[in-house]
C-alpha positions in Angstrom: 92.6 21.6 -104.7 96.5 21.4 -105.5 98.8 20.1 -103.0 100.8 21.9 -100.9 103.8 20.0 -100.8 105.5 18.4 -103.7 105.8 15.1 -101.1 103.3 14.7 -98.1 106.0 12.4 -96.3 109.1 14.8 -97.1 106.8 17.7 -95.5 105.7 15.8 -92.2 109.1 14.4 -91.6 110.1 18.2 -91.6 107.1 19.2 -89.3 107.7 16.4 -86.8 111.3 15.7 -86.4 112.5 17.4 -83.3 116.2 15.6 -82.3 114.3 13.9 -79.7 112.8 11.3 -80.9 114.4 8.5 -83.5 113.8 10.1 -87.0 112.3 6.8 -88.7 109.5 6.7 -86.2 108.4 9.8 -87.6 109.1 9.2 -90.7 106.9 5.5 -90.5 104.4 7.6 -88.3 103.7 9.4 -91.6 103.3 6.5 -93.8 100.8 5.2 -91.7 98.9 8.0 -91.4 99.5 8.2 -95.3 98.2 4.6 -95.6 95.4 5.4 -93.1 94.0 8.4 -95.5 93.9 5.8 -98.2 90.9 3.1 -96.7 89.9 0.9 -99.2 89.6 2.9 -102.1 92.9 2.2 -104.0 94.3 -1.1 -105.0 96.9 -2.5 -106.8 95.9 -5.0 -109.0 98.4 -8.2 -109.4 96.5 -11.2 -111.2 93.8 -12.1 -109.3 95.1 -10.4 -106.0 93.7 -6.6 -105.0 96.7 -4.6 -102.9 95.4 -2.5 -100.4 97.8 0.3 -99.4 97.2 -0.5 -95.6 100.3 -1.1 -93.2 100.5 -2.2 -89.6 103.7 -0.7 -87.9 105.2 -1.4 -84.6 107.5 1.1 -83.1 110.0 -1.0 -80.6 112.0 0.2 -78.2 112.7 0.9 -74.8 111.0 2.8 -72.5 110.5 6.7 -72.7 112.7 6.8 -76.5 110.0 9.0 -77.9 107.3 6.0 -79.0 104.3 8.5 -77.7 106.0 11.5 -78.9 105.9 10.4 -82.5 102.4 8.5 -82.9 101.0 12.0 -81.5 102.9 13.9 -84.3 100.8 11.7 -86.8 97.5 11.2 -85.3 97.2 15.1 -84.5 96.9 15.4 -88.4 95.3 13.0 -89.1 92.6 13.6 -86.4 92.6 17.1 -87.7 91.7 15.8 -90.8 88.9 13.7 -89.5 87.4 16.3 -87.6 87.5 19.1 -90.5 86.8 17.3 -93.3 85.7 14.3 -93.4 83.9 13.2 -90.0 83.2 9.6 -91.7 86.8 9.0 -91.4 87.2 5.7 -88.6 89.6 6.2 -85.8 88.8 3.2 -83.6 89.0 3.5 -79.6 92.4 2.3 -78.3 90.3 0.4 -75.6 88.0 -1.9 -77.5 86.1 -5.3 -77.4 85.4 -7.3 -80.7 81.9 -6.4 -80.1 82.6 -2.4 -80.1 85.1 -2.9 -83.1 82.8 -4.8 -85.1 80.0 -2.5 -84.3 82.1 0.4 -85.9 82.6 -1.4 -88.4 79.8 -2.0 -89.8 79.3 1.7 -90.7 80.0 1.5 -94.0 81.3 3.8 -96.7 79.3 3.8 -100.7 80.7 6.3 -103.1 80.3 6.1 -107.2 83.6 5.0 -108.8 85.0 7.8 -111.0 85.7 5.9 -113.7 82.0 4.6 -114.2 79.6 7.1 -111.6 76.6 4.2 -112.1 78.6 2.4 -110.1 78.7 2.2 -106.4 81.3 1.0 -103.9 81.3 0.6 -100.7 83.8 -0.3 -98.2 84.6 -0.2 -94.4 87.9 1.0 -93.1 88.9 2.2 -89.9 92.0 3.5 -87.7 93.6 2.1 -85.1 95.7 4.3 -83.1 97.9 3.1 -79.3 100.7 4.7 -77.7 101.6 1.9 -76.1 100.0 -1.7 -77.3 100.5 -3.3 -73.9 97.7 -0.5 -72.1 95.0 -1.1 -75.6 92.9 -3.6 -76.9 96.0 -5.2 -78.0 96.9 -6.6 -74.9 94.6 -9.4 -75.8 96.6 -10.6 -78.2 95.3 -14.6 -78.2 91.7 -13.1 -77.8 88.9 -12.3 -80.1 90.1 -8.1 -80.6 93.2 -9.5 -82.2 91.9 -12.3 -84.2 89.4 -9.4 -85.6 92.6 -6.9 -86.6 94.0 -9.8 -87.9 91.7 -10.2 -90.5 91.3 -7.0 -91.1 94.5 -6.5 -92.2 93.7 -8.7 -95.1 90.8 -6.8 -96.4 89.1 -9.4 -97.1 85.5 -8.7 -99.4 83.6 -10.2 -96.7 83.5 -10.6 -93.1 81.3 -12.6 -91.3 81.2 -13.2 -87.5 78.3 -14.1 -85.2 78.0 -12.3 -82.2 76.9 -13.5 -78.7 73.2 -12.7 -78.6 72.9 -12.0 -82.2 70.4 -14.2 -84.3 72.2 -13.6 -88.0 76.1 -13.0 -88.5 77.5 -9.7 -88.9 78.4 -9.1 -92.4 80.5 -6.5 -93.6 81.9 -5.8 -97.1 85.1 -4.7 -98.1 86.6 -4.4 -94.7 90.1 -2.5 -94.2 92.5 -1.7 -91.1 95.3 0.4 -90.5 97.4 0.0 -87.4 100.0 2.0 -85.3 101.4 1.3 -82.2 104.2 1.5 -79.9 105.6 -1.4 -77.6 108.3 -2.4 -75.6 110.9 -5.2 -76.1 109.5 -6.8 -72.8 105.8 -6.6 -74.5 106.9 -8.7 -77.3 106.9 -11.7 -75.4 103.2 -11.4 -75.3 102.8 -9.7 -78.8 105.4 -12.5 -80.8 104.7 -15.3 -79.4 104.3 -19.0 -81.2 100.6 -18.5 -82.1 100.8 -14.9 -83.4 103.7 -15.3 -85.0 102.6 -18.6 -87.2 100.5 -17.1 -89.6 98.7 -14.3 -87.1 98.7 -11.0 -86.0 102.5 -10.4 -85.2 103.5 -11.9 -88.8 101.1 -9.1 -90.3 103.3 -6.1 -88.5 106.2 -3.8 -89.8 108.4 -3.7 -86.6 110.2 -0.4 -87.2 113.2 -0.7 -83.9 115.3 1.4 -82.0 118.1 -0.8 -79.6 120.1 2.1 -78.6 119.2 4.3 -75.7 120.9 7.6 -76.0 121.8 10.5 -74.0 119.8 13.6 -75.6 119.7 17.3 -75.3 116.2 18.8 -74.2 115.1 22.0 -76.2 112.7 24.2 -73.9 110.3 26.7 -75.8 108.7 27.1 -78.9 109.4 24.2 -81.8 109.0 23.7 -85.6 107.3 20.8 -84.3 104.1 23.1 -83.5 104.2 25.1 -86.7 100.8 26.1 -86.9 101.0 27.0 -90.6 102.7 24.2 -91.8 100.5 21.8 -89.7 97.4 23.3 -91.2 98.8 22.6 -94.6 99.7 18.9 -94.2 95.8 18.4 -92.6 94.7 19.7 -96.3 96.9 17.7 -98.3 96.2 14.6 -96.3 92.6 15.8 -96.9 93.0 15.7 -100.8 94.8 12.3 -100.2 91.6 11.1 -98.4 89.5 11.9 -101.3 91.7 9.6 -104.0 89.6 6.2 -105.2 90.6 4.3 -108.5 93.3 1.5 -109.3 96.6 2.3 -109.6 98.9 1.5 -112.3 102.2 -0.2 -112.3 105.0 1.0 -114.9 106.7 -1.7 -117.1 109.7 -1.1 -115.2 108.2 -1.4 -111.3 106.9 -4.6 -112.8 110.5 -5.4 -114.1 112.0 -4.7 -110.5 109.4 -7.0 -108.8 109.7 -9.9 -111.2 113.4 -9.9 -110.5 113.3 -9.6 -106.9 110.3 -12.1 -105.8 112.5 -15.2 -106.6 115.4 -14.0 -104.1 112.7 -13.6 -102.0 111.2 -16.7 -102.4 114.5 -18.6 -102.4 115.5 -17.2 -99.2 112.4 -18.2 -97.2 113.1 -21.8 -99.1 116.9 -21.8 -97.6 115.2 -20.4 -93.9 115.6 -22.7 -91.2 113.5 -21.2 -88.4 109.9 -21.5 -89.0 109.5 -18.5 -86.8 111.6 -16.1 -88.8 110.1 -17.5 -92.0 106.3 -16.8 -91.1 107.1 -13.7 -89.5 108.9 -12.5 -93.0 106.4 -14.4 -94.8 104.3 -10.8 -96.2 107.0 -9.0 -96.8 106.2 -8.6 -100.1 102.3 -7.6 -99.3 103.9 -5.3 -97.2 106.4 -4.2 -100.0 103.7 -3.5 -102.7 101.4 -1.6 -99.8 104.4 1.1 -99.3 105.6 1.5 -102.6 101.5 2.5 -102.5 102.0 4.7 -99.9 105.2 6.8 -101.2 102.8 7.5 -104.8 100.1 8.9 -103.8 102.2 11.1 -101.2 104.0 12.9 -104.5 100.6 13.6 -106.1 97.5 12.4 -107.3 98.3 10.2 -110.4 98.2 7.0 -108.7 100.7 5.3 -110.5 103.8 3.2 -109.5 107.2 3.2 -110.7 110.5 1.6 -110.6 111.4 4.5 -108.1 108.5 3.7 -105.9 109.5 0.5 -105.9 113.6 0.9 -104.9 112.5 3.3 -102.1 109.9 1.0 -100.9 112.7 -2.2 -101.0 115.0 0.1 -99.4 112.7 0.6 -96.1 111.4 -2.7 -95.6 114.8 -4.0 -96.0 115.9 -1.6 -93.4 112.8 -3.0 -90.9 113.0 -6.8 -92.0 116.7 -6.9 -91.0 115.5 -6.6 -87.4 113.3 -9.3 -87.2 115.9 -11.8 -85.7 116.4 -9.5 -82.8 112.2 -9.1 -82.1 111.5 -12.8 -82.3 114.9 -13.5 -80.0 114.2 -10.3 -77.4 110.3 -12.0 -77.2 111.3 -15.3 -76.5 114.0 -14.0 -73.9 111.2 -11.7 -71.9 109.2 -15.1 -71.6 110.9 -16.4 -68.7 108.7 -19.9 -68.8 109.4 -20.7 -72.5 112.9 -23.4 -72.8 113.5 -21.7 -76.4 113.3 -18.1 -74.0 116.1 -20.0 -71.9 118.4 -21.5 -75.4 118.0 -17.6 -76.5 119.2 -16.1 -73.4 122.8 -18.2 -73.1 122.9 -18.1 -77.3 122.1 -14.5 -77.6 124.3 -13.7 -74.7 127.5 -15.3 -76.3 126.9 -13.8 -79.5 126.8 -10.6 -77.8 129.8 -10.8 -76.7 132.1 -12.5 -79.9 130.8 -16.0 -79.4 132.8 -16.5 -76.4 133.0 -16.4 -72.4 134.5 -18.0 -69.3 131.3 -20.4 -67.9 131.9 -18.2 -64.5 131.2 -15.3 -66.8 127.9 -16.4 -68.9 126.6 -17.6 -65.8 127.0 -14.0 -64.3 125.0 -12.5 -67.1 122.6 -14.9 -68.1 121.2 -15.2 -64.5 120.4 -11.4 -64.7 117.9 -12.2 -67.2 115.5 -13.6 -64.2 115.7 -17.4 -65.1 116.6 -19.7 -62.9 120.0 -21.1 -61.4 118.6 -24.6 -62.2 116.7 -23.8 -66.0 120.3 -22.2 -66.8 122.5 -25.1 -65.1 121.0 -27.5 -66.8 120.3 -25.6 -70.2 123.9 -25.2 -70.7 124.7 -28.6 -69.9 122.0 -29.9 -72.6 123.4 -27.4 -75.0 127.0 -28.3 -75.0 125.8 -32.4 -75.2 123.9 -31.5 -78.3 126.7 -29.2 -80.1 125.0 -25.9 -79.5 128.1 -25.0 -77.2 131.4 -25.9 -76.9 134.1 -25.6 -74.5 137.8 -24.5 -75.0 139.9 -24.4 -71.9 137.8 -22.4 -69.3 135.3 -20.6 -72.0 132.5 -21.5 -73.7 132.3 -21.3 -77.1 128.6 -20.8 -79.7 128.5 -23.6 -82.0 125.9 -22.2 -84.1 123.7 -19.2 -85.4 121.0 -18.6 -83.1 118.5 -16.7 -85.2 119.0 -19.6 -87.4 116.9 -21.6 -84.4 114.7 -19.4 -83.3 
């Protein structure tokens, strides 16, 4: 069947935005749900390395900005699309043990290849879905759920786990996960915190953030956002997305554009001098070559990448990556017991405010972040010993980049 829009994404950005709720966390709603359509039966090929097109997004922000709002605009689609065409389709509970998400997925998926119908491929891939991550299964994020996801998100051809009780390990081939959620800036403490960060879950997550809090008009009554006619026509051409399988292909010149970007890439994680910024970036280019994925197959079924997928897909995760300071800083500020929570707070707080402050007036503010008179007392006193801070006269003056210590 032929699409209905020329570009899925276009369309549901259309359908969804409402001058609510920020437009990127529609517009990244639909590129998971995009991504989600896909499972496991499209890669990328790059040397010995298979891309998968799957993504794990993170919308941050405060409370009540329209996190819920958006992730229902998606999944109402895509759980349309589930239910009228293809009931195989994954969507894993929000409230999950390892054992239950395991369990799913080991229901697996075989379907011929179309380029050679004798053979038959099987994969597993599944959806996970939660409005906010701090009231799901990701609240466990040291525990087993996480740990699971976390491989998952590698799609790796086998994986293996033995269950409590079980005499054999489960097996399951060709795995895949896709992942939305919304959090708060308070549940990143839990969510980036030093072991997730270093090589786990949290490094695997676009974090797609909102700082402001706005002032915004209310519309009562009827909405485009519930326009039954062109909701039923994104369900079918997610549908027609669902049914894609094959490699895709990379142009000459999307090769070009990667070949000349990877070692500014790699130079800059070389020149990084937090080890927490430079995990946390560490698969931005997976991530990278998984949405320049994402924005083909929404313009049509050739599955083929080009320099244009490439620049738009660039252009996004530069737009997300550029907040990554601020979500390993505002986690390590909400964890009141950490000392590098304690070194952000006073550094963060003077860059906030031009790198400068009378000590009466960075005491005032940096005891409003609930630490301690005497973790701050003496913090500050350590900090201006060690060159961190400086005093001129009556202020106190940053000696240094914070996010460059994080």
């Amino acid at each position: 069947m032929a699409r209905n829009f020329p570009c899925f994404l276009e369309a549901f950005s259309t359908y969804a935005r409402d001058g609510f709720v920020p437009d990127r966390f529609y517009d990244w709603v639909g590129r998971s749900i995009v991504g989600a359509a896909l499972e496991r039966k499209v890669t990328l090929q790059q040397g010995r390395i298979f891309h998968t097109p799957n993504i794990y997004v993170m919308l941050v922000a405060h409370p009540a900005v329209g996190k819920s709002t958006a992730i229902e605009a998606g999944t109402d689609v895509i759980e349309a699309m589930r239910n009228e065409y293809n009931q195989n389709f994954k969507i894993i509970p929000n409230q999950a043990t390892e054992p239950a998400l395991i369990d799913l997925m080991k229901i697996q998926e075989r379907f011929p290849l179309p380029t050679n119908p004798n053979v038959i491929h099987v994969q597993s891939a599944g959806y996970f879905y939660a409005s906010e991550a701090s009231a799901s299964a990701l609240q466990n994020t040291c525990g087993d759920f996480v740990a699971a996801m976390t491989a998952f998100y590698d799609c790796p051809k086998w994986f293996r786990k033995k269950l409590k009780g079980e005499a054999h390990p489960t097996e399951i081939e060709n795995s895949c996960m896709n992942l939305l959620a919304g959090a708060t800036f308070d549940y990143l403490k839990t969510l980036v915190n030093e072991q997730s960060v270093m090589g786990g879950f949290a490094s695997r997550c676009i974090y797609v953030v909102e700082m402001e809090r706005v002032v915004r008009e209310t519309v009562w009554g009827a909405s485009k956002q519930f326009d039954s006619v062109l909701g039923r026509k994104l369900v079918e051409d997610l549908a027609e997305i669902n049914k894609l399988i094959g490699p895709m292909k990379p142009t000459p010149e999307f090769i070009k554009r990667y070949e000349q970007w990877r070692p500014t890439f790699d130079q800059a994680m070389v020149d990084c001098k937090s080890p927490r910024l430079e995990s946390i970036n560490s698969r931005k280019p997976t991530n990278l070559l998984k949405l320049a994925m994402i924005l083909s197959v929404s313009e049509g079924d050739s599955l083929v990448v080009t320099e244009k997928h490439f620049d738009r897909a660039l252009e996004l995760i530069n737009d997300c990556y550029k907040d990554t300071p601020e979500i390993i800083a505002a986690a390590a500020m909400a964890d009141k017991n950490s000392q590098n929570g304690v070194n952000q707070v006073i550094a963060q707080t003077l860059k906030k405010n031009g790198g400068r402050l009378p000590l009466s007036m960075l005491q005032k503010l940096t005891l409003s972040s609930g630490n301690s008179v005497d973790q701050l007392t003496k913090t500050i006193a350590f900090m201006m010993t060690s060159g961190w801070l400086r005093t001129e006269g009556t202020d106190v003056i940053l000696g240094l980049e914070p996010n460059e210590h994080l």
